[in-house]
N, C-alpha and C positions, 0 to 999 in steps of 0.2 A: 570515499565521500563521507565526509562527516553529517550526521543527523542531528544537527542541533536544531533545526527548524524541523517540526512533526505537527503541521496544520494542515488538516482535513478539512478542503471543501467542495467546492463542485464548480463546473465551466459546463458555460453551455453554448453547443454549440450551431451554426446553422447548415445550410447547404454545403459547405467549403471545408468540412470536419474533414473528408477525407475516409470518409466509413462506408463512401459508394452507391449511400442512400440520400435519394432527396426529400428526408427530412429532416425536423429538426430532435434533437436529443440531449440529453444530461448526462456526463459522468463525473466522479467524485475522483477528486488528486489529492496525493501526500506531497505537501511543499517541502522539497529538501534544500539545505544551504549545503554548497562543497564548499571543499577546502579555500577556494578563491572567493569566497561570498555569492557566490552565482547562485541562484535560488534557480532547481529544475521542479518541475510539475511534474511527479508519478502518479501514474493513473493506477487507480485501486484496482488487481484482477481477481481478488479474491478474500471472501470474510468469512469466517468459521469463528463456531464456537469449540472450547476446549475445556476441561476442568473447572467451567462454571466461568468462565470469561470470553471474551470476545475476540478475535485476531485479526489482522489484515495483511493482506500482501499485498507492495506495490513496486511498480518494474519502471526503473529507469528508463524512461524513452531512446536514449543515448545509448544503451547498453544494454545488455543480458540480465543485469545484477538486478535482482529480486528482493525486498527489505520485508520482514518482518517486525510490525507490531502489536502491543497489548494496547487495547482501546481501555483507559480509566474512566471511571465513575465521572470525572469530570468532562468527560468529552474531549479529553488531549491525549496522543498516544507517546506510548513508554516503549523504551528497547528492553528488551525481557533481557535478562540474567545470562550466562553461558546454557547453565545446568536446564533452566525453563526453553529456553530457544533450542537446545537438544529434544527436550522432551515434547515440543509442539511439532517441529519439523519430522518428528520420527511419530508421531500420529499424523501427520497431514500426509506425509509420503503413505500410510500402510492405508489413509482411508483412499486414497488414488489409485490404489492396488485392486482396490477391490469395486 
């Protein structure tokens, strides 16, 4: 899937979420475009900070596949590097360890 679209916002939703509570609640998606322009809504399950920055994990509803971003200064998120996406994923796993 390609991540050219990486906009963070939130849906909310009521009775009919599907969360098995009846109320109402908010969560935050990472809008992804795939390769066919099909824009899916990843729901954020996770934000951590790391070496003085911010990260987020969001899960294809569709799929297993788990994405990784850096939240910038400006409020838009960035695909970290090989070398940084090594080194977050290998603190995020050993803090889960523990």
């Amino acid at each position: 899937m390609e991540k050219e679209k990486n906009e963070l916002h939130h849906h909310e939703h009521g009775e009919d979420c599907g969360c098995g509570h009846d109320h109402e609640h908010e969560h935050f998606v990472v809008d992804l475009e795939d390769d066919n322009g099909n824009i899916i809504s990843c729901p954020i399950i996770d934000a951590f900070d790391f070496e003085d920055k911010e990260y987020i994990l969001a899960q294809d509803p569709n799929e297993d596949s788990v994405y990784l971003f850096r939240a910038a200064e400006n409020g838009e998120l960035e695909i970290p590097d090989e070398d940084e996406f090594d080194r977050v994923s290998k603190f995020y796993s050993e803090e889960l360890e523990d």
